[in-house]
N, C-alpha and C positions, 0 to 999 in steps of 0.2 A: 521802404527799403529795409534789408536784413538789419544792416547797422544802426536803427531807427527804432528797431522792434519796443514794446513796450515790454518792461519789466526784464529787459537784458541790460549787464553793466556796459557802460560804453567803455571802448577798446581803442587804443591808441593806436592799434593794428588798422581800423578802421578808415580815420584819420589820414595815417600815411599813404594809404592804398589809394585814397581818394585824391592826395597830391600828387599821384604820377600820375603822367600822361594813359591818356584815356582810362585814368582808374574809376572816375564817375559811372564813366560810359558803359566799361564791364561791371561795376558792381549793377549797373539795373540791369544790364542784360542777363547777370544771372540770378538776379531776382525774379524779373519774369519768366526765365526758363524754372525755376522752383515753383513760382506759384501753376503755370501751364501745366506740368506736372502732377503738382500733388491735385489740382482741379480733375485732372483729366483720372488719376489713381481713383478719389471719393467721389466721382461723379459729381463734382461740384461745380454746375455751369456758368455759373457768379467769377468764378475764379479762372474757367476758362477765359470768359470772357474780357475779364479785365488784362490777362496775360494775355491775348489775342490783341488788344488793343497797345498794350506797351510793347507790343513786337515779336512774341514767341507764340510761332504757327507750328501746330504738330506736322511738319514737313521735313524733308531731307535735310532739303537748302537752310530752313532757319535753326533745324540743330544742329548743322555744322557753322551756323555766323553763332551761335551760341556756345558749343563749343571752342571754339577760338577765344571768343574771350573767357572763357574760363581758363585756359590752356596760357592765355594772358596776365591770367592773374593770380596764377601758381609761380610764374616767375616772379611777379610784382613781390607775392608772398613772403619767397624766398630771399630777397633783395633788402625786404623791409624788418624783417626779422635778423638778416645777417648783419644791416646796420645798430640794431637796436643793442645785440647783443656785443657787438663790437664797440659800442658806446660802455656797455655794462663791465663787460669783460679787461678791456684794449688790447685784442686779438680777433684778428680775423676768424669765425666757427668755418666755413670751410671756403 
C-alpha cells in the first residue's frame, strides 16, 4: 500500500483516512489502480498482473469503481485536513 511505501515518512494524513468509513477500501483500490497503470505505462506484466488480481481491470466499468473511490477520498482528504488544521489553528480553514 502507498502509505506502507518503504523509505516514505509515515503520515498522520494516512492514518486518519484509513479510520473513515471505507477509507481502507479506497486506499487499495487506488493503489491498484496506480500500480495497473504504471504496469500497463512500462509494459510491466508483473505489475499488471498483480493490479488485475487486487481488482483494477483496464476496462470502463473498473475505472469508474476506481474512480469513485478516489473521488472518495478527496473528500475524505479534505475532511481530515480541515480537522487537523482546526485542531492546530481553533478555526474552521473553510
Amino acid at each position: 500500500m502507498l502509505s506502507e511505501a518503504p523509505g516514505l515518512p509515515r503520515l498522520w494524513l494516512m492514518d486518519d483516512l484509513k479510520a473513515r468509513p471505507n477509507g481502507e477500501s479506497r486506499l487499495r483500490r487506488l493503489d491498484a489502480a496506480l500500480l495497473l497503470r504504471n504496469g500497463i505505462a512500462h509494459g510491466d506484466s508483473a505489475k499488471v498482473r498483480i493490479a488485475q488480481e487486487a481488482g483494477a481491470q483496464p476496462t470502463l466499468a473498473s475505472y469508474r469503481r476506481h474512480r469513485s473511490a478516489l473521488n472518495g477520498l478527496t473528500v475524505d482528504m479534505a475532511a481530515v485536513v480541515a480537522h487537523h488544521l482546526e485542531k492546530l489553528t481553533g478555526d474552521e480553514p473553510w
